[in-house]
C-alpha positions in Angstrom: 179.3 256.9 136.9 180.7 256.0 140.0 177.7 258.9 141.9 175.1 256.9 139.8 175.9 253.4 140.8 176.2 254.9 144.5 172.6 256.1 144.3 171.4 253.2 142.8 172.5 251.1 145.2 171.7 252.9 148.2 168.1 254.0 147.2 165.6 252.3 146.5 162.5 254.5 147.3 164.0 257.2 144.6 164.7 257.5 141.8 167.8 259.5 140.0 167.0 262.5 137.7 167.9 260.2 134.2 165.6 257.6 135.5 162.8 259.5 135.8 163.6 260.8 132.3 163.7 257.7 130.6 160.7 256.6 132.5 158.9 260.1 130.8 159.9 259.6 127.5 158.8 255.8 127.3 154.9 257.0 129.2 155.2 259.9 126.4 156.1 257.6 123.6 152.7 256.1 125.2 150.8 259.3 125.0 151.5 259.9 121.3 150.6 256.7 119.8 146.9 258.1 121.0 147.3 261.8 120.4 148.9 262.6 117.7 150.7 265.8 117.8 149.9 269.1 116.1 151.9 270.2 113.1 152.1 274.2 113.8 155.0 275.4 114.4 153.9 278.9 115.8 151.9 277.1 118.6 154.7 275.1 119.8 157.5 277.4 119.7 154.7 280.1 121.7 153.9 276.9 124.8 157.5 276.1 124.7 158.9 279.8 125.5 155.9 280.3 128.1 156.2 276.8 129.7 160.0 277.5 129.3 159.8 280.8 131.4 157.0 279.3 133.8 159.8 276.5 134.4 162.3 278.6 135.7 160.2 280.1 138.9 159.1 276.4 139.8 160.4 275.0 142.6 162.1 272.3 140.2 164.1 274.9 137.4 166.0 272.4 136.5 165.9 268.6 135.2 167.5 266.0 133.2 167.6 267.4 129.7 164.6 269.8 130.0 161.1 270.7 130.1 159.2 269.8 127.0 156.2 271.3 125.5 154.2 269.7 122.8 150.4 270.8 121.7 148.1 267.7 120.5 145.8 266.9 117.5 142.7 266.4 119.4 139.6 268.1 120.1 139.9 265.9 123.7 139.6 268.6 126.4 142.9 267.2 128.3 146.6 267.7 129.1 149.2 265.4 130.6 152.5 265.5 132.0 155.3 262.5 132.9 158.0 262.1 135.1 161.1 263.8 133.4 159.3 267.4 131.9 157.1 266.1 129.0 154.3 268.3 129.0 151.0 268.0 126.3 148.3 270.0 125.8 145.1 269.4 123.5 143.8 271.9 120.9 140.6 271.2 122.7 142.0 272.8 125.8 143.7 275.2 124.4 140.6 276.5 122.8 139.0 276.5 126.5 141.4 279.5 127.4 140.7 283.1 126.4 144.0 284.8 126.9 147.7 283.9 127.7 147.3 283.7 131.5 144.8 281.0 130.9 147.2 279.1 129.1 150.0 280.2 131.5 147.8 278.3 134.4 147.6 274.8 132.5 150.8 274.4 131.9 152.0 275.5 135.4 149.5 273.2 137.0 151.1 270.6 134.4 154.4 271.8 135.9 153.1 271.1 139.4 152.2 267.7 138.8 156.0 266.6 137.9 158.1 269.2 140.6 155.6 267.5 143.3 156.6 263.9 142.0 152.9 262.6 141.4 153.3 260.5 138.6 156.7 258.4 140.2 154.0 258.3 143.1 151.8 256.0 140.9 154.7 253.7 141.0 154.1 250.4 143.2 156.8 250.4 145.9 157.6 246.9 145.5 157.6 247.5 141.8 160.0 250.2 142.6 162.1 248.1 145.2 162.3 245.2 142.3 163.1 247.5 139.7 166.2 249.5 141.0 167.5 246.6 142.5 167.5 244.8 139.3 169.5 247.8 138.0 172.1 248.3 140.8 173.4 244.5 140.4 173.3 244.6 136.6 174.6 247.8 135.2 174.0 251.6 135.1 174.7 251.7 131.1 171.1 251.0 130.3 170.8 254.8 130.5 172.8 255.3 127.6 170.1 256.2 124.7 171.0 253.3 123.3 170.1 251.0 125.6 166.7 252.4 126.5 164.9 249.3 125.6 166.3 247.6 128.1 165.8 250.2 130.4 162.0 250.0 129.4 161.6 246.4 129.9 163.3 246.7 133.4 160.6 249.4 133.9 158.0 248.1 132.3 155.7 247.9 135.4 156.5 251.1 136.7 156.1 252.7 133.1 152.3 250.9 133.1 151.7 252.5 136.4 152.3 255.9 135.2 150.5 255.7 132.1 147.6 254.1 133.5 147.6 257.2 136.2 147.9 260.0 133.8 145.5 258.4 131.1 142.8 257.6 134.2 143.3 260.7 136.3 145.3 261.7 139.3 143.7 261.6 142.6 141.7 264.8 143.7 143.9 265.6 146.1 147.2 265.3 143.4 144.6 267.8 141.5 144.5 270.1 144.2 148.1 270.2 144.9 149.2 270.9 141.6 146.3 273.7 141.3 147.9 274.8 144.3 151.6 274.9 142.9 150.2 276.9 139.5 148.4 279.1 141.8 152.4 280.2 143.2 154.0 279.7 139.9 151.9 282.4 138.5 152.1 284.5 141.0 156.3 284.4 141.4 156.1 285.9 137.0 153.2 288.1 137.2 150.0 286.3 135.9 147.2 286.3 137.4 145.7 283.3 139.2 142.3 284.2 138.3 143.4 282.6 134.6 143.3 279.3 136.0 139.6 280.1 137.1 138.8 281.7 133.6 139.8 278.5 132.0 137.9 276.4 134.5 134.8 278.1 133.7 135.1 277.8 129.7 136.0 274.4 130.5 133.1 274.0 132.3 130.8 275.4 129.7 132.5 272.9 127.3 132.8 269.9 129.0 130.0 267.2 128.7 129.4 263.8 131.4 131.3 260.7 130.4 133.2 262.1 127.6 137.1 261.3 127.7 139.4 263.7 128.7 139.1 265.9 131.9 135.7 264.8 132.5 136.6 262.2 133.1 139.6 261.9 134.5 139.5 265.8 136.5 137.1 267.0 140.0 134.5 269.2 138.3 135.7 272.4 137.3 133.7 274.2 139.7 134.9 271.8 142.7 138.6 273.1 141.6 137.6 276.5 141.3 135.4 276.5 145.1 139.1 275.3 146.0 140.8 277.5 144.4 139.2 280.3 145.7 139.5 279.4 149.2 142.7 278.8 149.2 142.9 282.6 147.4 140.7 283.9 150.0 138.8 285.9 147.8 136.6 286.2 144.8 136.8 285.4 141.4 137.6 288.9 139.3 138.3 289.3 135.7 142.0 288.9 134.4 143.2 291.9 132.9 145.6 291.0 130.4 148.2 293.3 129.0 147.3 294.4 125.0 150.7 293.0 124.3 150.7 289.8 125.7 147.1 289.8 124.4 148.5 289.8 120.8 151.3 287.3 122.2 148.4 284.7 122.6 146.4 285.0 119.7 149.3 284.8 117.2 150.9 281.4 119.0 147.2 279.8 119.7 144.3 282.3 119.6 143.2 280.6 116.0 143.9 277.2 116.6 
């Protein structure tokens, strides 16, 4: 307790690992009152061993209670991840990848966004600033579970911020970045970071202008993949995906 209140008192530009967690749950709690999430056990248990594993070689293994992994009724081509390890993933996108390395890419990218901090980014600093100092003079037992309301109206603002981020579209170059860390996260288990570019162009074929989702809030698949492949510094070539993890993929999401 005593490390806690030290850090909340002497920081207020960051903030600790349960904050951010809280934080995630309540923009989450957000995210599921709009997409409700798909009942098939199957597909979650398969995205939450692969996002599991994908974790571990990120550059942020390890968090406050966990990466989580959730697939989402819609047809809505989109994905979404908050501060804290809640990651979401559409049927709609899911249905734009073709094999497991595909799926491997979105949620490393996913994965990207929260080890390179881009949604607490979306905080206003003196939102921030008002916000910790508010909970260094009062109390640090407002992480308890059972105090997360109050947590959430101390956080309110910052909790808005995020949301209205995620639901509206990181910047292009926050799209980039986390292209970028996918791009090593693959690459440190194996896959092959021509999935991502796969699932780009299905995407591409797929999405249509002004429809929600990553049309909307995304740079145009082919912008991502021009980028992609520059940074690469080669050519787009077809992934060649192992018959078993083949079989692997279309028994956890291949029919969904």
């Amino acid at each position: 307790i005593q490390k806690r209140t030290t850090a909340l008192s002497n920081s207020v530009e960051e903030l600790t690992p349960e904050q951010e967690y809280y934080i995630g749950r309540s923009v989450a709690a957000v995210i599921l009152t709009k997409y409700p999430p798909f009942s098939n056990q199957p597909a979650d248990e398969y995205l939450n061993l692969l996002g599991q594993t994908l974790a571990q070689v990120s550059d942020m293994p390890e968090i406050f209670r966990g990466y989580r992994f959730l697939v989402l009724n819609s047809d809505e081509i989109n994905a979404f991840a908050t501060p804290g390890g809640h990651i979401f993933i559409t049927r709609g996108l899911l249905r734009c990848c073709r094999n497991e390395d595909a799926v491997a890419a979105i949620l490393a990218h996913e994965i990207g966004h929260i080890q390179l901090k881009h949604g607490i980014q979306a905080i206003k600093k003196a939102r921030m600033a008002d916000a910790l100092n508010t909970i260094a003079t009062e109390s640090v037992r407002m992480l308890d579970p059972e105090e997360v309301d109050k947590f959430t109206e101390t956080f309110g603002g910052a909790i808005a911020d995020i949301t209205n981020m995620i639901q509206n579209g990181y910047s292009r170059s926050f799209e980039y970045e986390a292209d970028d860390a996918a791009q090593t996260i693959l690459r440190r288990l194996g896959y092959d970071p021509n999935g991502l570019v796969e699932m780009l162009m299905v995407m591409g074929k797929n999405l249509k202008p002004g429809e929600a989702g990553f049309a909307k809030t995304h740079p145009a698949p082919q912008d991502r993949i021009d980028e992609i492949q520059r940074k690469l510094g080669s050519k787009y070539s077809a992934v060649q995906t192992p018959k078993a993890r083949q079989a692997r993929f279309v028994k956890g999401v291949g029919k969904i």
